[in-house]
mmCIF file as gemmi writes it, N, C-alpha and C atoms, coordinates in Angstrom:
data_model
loop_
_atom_site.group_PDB
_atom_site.id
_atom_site.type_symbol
_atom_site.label_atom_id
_atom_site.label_alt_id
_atom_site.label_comp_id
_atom_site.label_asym_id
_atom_site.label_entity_id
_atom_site.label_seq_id
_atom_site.pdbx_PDB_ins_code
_atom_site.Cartn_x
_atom_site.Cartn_y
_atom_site.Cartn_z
_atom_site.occupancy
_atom_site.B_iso_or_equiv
_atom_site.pdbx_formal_charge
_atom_site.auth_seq_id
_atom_site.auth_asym_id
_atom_site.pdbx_PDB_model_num
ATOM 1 N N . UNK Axp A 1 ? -9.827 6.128 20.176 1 0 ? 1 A 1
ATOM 2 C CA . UNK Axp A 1 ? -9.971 4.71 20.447 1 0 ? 1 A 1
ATOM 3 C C . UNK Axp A 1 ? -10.293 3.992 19.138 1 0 ? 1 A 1
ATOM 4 N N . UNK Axp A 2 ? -9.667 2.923 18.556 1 0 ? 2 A 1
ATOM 5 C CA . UNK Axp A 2 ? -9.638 2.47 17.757 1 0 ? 2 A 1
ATOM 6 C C . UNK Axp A 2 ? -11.208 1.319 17.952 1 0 ? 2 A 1
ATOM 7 N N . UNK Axp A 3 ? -11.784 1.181 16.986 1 0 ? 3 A 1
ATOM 8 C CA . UNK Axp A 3 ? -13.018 0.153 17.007 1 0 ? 3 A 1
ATOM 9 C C . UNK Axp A 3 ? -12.573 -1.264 16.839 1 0 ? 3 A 1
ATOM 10 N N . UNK Axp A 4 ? -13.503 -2.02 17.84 1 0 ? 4 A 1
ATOM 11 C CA . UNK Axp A 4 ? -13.1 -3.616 18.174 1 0 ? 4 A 1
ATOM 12 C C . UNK Axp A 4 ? -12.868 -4.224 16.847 1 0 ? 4 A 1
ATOM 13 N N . UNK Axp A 5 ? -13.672 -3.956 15.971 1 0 ? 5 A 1
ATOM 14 C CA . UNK Axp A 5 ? -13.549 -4.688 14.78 1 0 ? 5 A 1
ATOM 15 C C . UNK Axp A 5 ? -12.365 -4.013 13.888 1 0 ? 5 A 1
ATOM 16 N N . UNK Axp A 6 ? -11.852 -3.328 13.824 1 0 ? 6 A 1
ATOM 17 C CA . UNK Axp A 6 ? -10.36 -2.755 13.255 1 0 ? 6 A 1
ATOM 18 C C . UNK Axp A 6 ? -9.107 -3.677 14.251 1 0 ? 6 A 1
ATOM 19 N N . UNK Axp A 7 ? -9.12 -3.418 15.7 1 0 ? 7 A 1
ATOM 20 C CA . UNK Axp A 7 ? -8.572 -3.823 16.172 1 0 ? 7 A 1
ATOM 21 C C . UNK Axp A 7 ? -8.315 -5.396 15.98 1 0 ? 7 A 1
ATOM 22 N N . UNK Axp A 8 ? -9.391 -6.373 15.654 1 0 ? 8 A 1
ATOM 23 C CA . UNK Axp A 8 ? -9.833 -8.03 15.254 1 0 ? 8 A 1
ATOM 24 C C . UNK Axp A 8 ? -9.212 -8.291 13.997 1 0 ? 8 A 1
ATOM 25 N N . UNK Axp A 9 ? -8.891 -7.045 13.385 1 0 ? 9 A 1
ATOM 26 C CA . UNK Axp A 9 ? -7.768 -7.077 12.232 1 0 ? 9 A 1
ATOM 27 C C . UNK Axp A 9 ? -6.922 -6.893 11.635 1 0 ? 9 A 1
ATOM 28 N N . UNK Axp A 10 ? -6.647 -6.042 12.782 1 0 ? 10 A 1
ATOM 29 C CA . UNK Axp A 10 ? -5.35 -5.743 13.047 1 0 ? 10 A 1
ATOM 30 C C . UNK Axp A 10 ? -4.142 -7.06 13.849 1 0 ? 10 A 1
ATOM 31 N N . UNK Axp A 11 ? -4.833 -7.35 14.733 1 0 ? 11 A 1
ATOM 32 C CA . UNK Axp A 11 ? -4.304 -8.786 15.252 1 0 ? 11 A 1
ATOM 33 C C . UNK Axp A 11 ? -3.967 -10.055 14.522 1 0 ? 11 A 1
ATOM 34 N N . UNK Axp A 12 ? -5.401 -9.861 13.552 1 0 ? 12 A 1
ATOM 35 C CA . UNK Axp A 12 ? -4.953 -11.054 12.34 1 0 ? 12 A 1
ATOM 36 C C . UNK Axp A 12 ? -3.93 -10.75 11.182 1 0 ? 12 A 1
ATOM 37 N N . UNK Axp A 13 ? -3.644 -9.578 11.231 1 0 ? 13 A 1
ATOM 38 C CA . UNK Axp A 13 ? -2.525 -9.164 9.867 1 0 ? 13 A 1
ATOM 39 C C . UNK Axp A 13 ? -1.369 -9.531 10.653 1 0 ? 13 A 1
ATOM 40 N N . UNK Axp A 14 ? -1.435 -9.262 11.798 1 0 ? 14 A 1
ATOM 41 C CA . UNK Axp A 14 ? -0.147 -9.298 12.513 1 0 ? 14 A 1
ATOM 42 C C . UNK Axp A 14 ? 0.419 -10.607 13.005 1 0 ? 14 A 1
ATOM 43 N N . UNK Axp A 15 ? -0.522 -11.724 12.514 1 0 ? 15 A 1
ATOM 44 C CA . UNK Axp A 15 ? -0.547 -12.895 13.033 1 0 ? 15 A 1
ATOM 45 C C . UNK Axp A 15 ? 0.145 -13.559 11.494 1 0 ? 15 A 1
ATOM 46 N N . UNK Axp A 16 ? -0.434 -12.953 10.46 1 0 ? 16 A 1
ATOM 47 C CA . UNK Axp A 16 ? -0.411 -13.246 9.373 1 0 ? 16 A 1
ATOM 48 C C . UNK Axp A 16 ? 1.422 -12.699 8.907 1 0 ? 16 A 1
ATOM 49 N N . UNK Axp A 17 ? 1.738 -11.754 9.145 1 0 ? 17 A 1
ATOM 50 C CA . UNK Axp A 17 ? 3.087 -11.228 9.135 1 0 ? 17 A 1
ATOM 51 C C . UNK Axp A 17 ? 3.998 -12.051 10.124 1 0 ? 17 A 1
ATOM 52 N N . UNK Axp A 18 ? 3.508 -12.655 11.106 1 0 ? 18 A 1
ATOM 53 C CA . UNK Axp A 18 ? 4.724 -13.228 12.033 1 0 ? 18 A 1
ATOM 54 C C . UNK Axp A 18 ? 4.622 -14.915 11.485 1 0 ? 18 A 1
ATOM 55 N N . UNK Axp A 19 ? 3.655 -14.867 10.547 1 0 ? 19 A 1
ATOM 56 C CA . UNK Axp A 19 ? 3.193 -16.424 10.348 1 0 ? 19 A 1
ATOM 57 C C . UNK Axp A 19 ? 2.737 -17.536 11.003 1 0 ? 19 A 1
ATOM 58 N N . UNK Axp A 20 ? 1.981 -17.231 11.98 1 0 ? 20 A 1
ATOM 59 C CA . UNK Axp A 20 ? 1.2 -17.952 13.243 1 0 ? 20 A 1
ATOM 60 C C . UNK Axp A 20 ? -0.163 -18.127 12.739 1 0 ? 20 A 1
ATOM 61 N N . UNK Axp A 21 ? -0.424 -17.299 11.301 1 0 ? 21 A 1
ATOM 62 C CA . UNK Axp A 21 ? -1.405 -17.498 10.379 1 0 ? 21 A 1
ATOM 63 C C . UNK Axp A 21 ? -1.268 -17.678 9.098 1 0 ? 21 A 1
ATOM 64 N N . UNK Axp A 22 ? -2.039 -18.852 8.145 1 0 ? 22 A 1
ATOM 65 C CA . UNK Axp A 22 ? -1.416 -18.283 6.634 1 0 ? 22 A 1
ATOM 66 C C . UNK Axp A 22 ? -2.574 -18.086 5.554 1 0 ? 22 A 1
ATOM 67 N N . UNK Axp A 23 ? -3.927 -17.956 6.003 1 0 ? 23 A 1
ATOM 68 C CA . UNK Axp A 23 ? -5.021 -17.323 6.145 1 0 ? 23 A 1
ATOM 69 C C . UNK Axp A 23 ? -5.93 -16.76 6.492 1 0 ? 23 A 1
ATOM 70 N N . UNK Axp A 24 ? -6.437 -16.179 5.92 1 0 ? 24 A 1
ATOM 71 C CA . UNK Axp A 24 ? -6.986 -14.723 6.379 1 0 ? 24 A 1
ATOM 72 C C . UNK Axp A 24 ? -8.234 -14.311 5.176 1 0 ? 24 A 1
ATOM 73 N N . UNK Axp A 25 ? -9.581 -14.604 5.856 1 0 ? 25 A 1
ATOM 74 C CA . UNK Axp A 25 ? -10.855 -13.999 5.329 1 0 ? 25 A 1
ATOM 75 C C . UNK Axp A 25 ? -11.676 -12.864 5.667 1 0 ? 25 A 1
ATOM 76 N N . UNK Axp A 26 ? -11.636 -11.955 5.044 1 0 ? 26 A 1
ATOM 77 C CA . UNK Axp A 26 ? -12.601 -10.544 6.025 1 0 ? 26 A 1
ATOM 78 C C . UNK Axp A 26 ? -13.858 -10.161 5.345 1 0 ? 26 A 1
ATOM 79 N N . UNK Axp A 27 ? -14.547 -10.549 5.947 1 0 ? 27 A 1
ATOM 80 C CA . UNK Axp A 27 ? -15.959 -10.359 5.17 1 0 ? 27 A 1
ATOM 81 C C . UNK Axp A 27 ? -16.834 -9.306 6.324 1 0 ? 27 A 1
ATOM 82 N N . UNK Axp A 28 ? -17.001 -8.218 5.676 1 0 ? 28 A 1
ATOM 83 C CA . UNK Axp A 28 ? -17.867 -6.936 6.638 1 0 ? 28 A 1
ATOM 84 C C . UNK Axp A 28 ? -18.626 -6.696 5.518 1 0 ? 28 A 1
ATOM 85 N N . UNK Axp A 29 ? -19.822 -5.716 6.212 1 0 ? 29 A 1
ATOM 86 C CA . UNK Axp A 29 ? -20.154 -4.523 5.607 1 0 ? 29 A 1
ATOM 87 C C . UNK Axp A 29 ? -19.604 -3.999 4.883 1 0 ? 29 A 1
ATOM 88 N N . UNK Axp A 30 ? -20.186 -3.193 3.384 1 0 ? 30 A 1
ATOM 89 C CA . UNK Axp A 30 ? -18.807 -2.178 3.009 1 0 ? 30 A 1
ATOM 90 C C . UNK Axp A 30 ? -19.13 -0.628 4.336 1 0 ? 30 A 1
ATOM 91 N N . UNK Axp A 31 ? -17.714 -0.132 3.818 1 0 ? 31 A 1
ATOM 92 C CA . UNK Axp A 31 ? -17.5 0.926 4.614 1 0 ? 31 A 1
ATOM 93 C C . UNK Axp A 31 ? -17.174 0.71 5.84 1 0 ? 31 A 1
ATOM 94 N N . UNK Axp A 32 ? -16.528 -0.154 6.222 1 0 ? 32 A 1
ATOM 95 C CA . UNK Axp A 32 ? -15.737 -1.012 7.818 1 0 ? 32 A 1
ATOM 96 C C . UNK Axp A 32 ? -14.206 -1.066 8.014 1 0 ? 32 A 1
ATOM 97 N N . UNK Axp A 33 ? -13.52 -0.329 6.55 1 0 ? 33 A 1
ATOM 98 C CA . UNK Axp A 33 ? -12.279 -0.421 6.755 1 0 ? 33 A 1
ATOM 99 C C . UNK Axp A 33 ? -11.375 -1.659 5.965 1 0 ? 33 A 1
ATOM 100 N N . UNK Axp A 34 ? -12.621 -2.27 5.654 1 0 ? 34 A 1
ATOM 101 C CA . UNK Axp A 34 ? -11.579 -4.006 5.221 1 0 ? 34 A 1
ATOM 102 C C . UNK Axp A 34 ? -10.629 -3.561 4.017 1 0 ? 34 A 1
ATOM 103 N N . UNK Axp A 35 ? -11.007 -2.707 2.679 1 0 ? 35 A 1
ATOM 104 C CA . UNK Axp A 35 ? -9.57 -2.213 1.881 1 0 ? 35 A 1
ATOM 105 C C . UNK Axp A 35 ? -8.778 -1.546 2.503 1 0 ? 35 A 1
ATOM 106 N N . UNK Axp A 36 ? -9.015 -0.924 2.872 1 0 ? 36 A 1
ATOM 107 C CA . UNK Axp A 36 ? -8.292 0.274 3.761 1 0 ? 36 A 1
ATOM 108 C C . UNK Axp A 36 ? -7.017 -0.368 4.041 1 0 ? 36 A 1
ATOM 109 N N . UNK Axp A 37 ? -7.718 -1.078 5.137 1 0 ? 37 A 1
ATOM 110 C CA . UNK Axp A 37 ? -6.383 -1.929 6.777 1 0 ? 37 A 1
ATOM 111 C C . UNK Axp A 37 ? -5.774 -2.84 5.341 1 0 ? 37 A 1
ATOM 112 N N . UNK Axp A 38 ? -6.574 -3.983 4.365 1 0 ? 38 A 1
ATOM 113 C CA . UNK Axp A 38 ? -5.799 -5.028 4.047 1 0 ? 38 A 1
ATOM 114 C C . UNK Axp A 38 ? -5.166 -5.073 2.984 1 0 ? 38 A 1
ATOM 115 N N . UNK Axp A 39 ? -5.911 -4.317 2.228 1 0 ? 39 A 1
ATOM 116 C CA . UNK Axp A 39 ? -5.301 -4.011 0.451 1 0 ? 39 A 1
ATOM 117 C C . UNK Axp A 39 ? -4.712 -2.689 0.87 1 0 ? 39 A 1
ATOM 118 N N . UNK Axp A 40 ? -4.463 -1.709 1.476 1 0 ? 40 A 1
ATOM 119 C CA . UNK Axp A 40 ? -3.345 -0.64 1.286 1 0 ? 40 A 1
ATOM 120 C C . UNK Axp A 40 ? -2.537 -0.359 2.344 1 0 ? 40 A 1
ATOM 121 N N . UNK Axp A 41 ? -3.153 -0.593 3.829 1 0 ? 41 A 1
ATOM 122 C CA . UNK Axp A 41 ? -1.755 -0.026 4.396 1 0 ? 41 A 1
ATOM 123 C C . UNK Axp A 41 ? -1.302 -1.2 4.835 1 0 ? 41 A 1
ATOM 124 N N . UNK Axp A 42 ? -1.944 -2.778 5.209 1 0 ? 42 A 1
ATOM 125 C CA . UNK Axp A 42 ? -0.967 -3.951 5.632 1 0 ? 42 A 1
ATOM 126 C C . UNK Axp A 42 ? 0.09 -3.941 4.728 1 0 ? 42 A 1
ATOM 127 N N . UNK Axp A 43 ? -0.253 -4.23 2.837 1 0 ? 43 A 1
ATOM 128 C CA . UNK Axp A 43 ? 0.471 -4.047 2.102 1 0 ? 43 A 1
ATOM 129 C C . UNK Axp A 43 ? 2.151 -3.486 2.183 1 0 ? 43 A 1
ATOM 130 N N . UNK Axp A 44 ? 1.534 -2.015 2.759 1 0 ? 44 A 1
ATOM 131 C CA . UNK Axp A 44 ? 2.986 -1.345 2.651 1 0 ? 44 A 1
ATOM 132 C C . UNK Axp A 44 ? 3.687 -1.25 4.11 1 0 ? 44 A 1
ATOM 133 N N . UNK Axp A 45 ? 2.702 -1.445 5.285 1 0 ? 45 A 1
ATOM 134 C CA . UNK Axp A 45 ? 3.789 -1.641 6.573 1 0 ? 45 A 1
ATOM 135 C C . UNK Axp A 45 ? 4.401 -3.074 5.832 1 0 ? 45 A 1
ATOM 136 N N . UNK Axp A 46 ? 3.364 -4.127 5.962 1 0 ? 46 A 1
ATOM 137 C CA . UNK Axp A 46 ? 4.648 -5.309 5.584 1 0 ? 46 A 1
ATOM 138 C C . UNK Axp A 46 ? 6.091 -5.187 5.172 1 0 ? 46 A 1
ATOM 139 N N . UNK Axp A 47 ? 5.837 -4.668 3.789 1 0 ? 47 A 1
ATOM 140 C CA . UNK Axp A 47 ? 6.796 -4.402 2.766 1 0 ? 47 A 1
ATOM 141 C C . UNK Axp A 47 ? 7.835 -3.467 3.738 1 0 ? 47 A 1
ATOM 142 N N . UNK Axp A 48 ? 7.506 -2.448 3.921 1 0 ? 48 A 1
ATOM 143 C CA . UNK Axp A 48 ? 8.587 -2.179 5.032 1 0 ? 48 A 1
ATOM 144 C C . UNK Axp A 48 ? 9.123 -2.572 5.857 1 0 ? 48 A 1
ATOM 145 N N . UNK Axp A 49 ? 8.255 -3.493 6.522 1 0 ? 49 A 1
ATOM 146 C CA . UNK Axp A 49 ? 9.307 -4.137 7.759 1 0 ? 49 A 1
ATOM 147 C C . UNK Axp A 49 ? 9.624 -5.077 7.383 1 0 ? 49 A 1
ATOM 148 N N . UNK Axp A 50 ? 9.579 -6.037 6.396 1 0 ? 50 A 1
ATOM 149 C CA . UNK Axp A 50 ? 10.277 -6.862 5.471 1 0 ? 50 A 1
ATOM 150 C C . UNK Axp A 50 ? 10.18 -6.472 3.649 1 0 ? 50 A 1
ATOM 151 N N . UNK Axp A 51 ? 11.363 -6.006 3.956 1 0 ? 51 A 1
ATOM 152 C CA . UNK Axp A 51 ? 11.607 -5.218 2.861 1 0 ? 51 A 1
ATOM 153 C C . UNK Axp A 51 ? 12.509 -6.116 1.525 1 0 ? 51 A 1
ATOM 154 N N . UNK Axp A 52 ? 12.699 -7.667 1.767 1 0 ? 52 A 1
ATOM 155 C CA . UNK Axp A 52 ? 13.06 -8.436 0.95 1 0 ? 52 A 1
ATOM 156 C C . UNK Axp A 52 ? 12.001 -8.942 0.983 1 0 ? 52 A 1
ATOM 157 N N . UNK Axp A 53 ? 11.003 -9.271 1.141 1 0 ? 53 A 1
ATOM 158 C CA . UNK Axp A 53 ? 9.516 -10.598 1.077 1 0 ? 53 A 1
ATOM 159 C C . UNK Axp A 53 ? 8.95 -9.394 0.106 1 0 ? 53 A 1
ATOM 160 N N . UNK Axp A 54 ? 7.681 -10.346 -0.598 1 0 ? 54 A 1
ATOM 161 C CA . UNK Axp A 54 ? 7.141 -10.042 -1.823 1 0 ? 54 A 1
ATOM 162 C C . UNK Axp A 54 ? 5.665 -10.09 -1.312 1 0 ? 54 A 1
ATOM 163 N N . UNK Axp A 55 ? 4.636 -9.027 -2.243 1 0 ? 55 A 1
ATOM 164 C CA . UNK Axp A 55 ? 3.254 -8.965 -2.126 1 0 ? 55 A 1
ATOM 165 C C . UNK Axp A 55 ? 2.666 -9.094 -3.535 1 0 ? 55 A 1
ATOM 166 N N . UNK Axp A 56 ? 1.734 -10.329 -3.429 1 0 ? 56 A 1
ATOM 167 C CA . UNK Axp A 56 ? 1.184 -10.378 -4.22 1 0 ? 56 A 1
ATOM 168 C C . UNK Axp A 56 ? -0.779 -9.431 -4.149 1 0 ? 56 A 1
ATOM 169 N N . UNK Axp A 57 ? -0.607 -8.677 -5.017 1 0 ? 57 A 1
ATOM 170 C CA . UNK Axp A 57 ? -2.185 -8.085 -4.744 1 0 ? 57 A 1
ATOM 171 C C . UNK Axp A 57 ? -3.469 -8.7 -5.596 1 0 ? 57 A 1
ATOM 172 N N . UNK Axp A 58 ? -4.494 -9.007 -5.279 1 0 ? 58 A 1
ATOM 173 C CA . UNK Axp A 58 ? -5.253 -9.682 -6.279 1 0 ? 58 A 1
ATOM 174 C C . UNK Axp A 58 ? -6.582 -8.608 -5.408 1 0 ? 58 A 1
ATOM 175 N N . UNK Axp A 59 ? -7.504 -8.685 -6.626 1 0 ? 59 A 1
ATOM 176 C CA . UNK Axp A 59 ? -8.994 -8.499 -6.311 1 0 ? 59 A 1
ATOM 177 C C . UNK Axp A 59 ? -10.253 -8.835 -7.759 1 0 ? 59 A 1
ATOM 178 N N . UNK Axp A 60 ? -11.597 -8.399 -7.727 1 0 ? 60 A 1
ATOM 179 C CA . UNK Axp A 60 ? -12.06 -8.714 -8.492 1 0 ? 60 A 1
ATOM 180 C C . UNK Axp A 60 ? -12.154 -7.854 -9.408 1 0 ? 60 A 1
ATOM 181 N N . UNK Axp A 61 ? -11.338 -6.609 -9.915 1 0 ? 61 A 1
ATOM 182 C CA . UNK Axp A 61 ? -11.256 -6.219 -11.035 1 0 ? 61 A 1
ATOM 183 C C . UNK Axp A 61 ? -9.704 -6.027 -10.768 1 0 ? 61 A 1
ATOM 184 N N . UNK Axp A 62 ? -9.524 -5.621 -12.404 1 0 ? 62 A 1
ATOM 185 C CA . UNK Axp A 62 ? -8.244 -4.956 -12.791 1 0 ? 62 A 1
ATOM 186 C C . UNK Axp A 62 ? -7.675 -3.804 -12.134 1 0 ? 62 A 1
ATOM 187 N N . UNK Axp A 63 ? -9.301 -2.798 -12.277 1 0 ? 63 A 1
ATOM 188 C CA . UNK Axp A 63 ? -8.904 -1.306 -11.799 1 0 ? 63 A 1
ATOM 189 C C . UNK Axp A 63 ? -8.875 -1.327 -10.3 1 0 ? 63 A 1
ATOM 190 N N . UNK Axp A 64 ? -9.738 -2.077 -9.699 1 0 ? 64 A 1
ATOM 191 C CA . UNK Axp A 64 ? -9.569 -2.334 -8.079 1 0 ? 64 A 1
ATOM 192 C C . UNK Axp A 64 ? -8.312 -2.702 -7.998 1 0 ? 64 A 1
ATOM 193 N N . UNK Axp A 65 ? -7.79 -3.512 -8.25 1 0 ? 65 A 1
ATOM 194 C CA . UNK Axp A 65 ? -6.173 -4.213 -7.78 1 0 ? 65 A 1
ATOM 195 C C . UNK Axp A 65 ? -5.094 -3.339 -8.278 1 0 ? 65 A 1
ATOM 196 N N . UNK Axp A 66 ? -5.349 -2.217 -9.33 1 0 ? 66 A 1
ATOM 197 C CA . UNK Axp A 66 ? -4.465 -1.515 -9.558 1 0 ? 66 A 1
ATOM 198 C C . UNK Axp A 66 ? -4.542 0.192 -8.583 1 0 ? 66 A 1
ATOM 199 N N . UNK Axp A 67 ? -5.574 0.326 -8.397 1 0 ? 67 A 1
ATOM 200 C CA . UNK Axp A 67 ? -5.788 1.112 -7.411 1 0 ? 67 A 1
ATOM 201 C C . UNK Axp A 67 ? -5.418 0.935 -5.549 1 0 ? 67 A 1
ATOM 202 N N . UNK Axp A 68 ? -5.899 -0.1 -5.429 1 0 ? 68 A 1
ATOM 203 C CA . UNK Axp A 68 ? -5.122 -0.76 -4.045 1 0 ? 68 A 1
ATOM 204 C C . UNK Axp A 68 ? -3.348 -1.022 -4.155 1 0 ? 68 A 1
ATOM 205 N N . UNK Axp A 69 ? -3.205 -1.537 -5.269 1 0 ? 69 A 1
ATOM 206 C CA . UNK Axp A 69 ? -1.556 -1.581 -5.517 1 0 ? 69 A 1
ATOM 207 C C . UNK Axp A 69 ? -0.85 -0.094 -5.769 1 0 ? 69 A 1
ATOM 208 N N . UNK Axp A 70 ? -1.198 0.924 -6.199 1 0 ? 70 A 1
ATOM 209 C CA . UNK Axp A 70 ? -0.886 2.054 -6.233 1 0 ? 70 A 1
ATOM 210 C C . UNK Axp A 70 ? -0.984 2.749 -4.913 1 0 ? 70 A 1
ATOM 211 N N . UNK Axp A 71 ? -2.417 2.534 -3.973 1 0 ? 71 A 1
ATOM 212 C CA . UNK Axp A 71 ? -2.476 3.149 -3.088 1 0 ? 71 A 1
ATOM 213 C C . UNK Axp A 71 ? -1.116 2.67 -2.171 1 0 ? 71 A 1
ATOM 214 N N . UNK Axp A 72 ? -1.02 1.284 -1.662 1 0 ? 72 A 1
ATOM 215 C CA . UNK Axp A 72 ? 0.448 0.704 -1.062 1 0 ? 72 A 1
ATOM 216 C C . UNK Axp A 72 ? 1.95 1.372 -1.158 1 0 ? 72 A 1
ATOM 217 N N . UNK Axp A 73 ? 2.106 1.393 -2.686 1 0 ? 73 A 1
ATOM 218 C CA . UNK Axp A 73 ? 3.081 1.767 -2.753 1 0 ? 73 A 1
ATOM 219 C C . UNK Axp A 73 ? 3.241 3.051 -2.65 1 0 ? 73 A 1
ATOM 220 N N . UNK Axp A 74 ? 1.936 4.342 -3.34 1 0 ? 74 A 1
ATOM 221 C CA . UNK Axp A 74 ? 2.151 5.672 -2.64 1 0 ? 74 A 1
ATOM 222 C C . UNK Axp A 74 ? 2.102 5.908 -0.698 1 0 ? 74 A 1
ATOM 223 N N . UNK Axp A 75 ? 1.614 4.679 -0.375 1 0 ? 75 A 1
ATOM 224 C CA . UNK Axp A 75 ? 2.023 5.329 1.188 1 0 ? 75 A 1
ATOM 225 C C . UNK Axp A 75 ? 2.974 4.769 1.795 1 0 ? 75 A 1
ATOM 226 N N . UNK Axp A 76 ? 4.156 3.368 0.854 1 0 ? 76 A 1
ATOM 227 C CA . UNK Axp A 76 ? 5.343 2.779 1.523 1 0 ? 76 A 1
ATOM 228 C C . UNK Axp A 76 ? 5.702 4.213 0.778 1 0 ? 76 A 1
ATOM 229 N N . UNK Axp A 77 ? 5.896 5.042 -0.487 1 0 ? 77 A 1
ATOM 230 C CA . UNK Axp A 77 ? 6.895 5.977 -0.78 1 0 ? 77 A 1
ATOM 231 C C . UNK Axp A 77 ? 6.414 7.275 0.201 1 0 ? 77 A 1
ATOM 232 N N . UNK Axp A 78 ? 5.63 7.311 0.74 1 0 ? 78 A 1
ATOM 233 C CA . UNK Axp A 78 ? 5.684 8.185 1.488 1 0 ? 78 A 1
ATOM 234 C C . UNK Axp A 78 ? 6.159 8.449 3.239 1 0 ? 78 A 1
ATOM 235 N N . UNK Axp A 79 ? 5.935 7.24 4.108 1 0 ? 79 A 1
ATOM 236 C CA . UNK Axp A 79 ? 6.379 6.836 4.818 1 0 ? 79 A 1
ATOM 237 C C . UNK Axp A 79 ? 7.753 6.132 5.184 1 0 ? 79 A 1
ATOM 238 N N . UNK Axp A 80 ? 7.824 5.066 4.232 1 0 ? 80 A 1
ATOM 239 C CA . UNK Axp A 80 ? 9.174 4.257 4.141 1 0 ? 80 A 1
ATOM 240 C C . UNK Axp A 80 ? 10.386 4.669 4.687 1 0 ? 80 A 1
ATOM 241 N N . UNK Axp A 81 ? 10.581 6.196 5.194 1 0 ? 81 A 1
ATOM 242 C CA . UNK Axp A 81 ? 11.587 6.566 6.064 1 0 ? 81 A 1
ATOM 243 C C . UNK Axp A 81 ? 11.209 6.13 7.789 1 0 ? 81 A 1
ATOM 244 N N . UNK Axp A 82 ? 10.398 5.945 8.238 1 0 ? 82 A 1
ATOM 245 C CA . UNK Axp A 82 ? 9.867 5.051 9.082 1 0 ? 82 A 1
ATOM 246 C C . UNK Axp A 82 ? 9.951 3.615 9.395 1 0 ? 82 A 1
ATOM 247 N N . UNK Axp A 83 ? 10.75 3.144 8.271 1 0 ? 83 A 1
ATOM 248 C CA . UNK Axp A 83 ? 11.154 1.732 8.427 1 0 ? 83 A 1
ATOM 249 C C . UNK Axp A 83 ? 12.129 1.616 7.554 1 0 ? 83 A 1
ATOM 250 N N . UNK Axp A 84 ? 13.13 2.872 7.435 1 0 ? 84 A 1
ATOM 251 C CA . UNK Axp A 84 ? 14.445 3.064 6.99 1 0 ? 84 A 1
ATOM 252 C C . UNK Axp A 84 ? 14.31 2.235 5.823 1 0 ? 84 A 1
ATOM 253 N N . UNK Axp A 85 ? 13.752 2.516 4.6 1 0 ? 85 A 1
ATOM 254 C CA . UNK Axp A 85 ? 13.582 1.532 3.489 1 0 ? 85 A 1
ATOM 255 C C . UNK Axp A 85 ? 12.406 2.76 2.751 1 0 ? 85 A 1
ATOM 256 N N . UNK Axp A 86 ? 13.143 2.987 1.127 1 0 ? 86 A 1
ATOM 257 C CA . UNK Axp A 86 ? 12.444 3.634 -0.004 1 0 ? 86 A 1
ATOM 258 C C . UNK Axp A 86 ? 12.223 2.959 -1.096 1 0 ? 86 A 1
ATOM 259 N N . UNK Axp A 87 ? 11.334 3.534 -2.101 1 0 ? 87 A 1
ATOM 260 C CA . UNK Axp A 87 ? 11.437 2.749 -3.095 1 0 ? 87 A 1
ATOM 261 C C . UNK Axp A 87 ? 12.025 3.147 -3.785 1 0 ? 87 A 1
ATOM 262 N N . UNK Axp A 88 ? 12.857 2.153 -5.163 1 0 ? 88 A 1
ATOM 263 C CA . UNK Axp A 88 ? 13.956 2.517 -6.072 1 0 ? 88 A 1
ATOM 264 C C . UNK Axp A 88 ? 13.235 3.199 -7.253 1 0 ? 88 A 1
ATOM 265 N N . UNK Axp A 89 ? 13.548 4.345 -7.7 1 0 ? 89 A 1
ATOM 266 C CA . UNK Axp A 89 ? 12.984 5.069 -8.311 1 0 ? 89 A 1
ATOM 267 C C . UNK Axp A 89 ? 12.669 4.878 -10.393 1 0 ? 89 A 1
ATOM 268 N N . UNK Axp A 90 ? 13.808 3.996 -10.343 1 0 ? 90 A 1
ATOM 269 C CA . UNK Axp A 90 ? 13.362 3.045 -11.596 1 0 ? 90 A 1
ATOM 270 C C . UNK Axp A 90 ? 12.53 2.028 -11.554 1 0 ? 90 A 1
ATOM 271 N N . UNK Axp A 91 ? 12.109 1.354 -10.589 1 0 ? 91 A 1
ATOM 272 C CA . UNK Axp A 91 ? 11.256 0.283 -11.156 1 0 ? 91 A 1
ATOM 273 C C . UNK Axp A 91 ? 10.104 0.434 -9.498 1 0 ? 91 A 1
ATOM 274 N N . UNK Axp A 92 ? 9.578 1.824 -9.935 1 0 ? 92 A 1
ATOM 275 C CA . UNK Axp A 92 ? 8.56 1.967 -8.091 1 0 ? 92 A 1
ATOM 276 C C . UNK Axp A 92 ? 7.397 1.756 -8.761 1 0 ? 92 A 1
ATOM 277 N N . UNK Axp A 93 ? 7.234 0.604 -9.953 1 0 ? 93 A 1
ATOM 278 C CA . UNK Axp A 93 ? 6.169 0.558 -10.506 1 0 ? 93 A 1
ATOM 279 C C . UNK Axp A 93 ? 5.209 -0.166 -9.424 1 0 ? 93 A 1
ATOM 280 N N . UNK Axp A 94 ? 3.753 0.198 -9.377 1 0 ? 94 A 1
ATOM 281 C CA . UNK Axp A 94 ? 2.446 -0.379 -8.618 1 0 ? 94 A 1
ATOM 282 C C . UNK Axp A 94 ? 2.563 -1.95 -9.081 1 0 ? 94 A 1
């Protein structure tokens, strides 16, 4: 069973992907999931199921945003046969 508060944000990404939303604030506890669900795997379902639209990643460091951007794209290249869409192997830069 998935927890109410995963689920409360899961609804809003999904609101946010169909565009019935065009912001989105998540403020928890740490350790609640909020990088997890929003900086790595919304990231790369998006990108898969719209596989022409663009993600921009931001956070408050360098190494955070390059670590969340790496994490995305290692789990769209790992999955991405799941939404019939890979990444191109010259430019699968993070």
């Amino acid at each position: 069973m998935m927890a109410t508060h995963v689920m409360a944000i899961d609804r809003e990404l999904h609101d946010i992907a169909a565009g019935r939303n065009k912001r989105l604030i998540v403020q928890m506890p740490p350790r609640h999931g909020k990088s997890e669900l929003c900086s790595k795997y919304f990231p790369a379902w998006y990108l898969g199921m719209f596989p022409t639209r663009n993600v921009m990643m931001a956070s408050a460091t360098d190494e955070l945003a390059m670590e969340f951007s790496t994490s995305a794209r290692d789990i769209l290249n790992e999955h991405g046969g799941l939404f019939g869409v890979s990444l191109r192997r010259d430019i699968a830069s993070a």
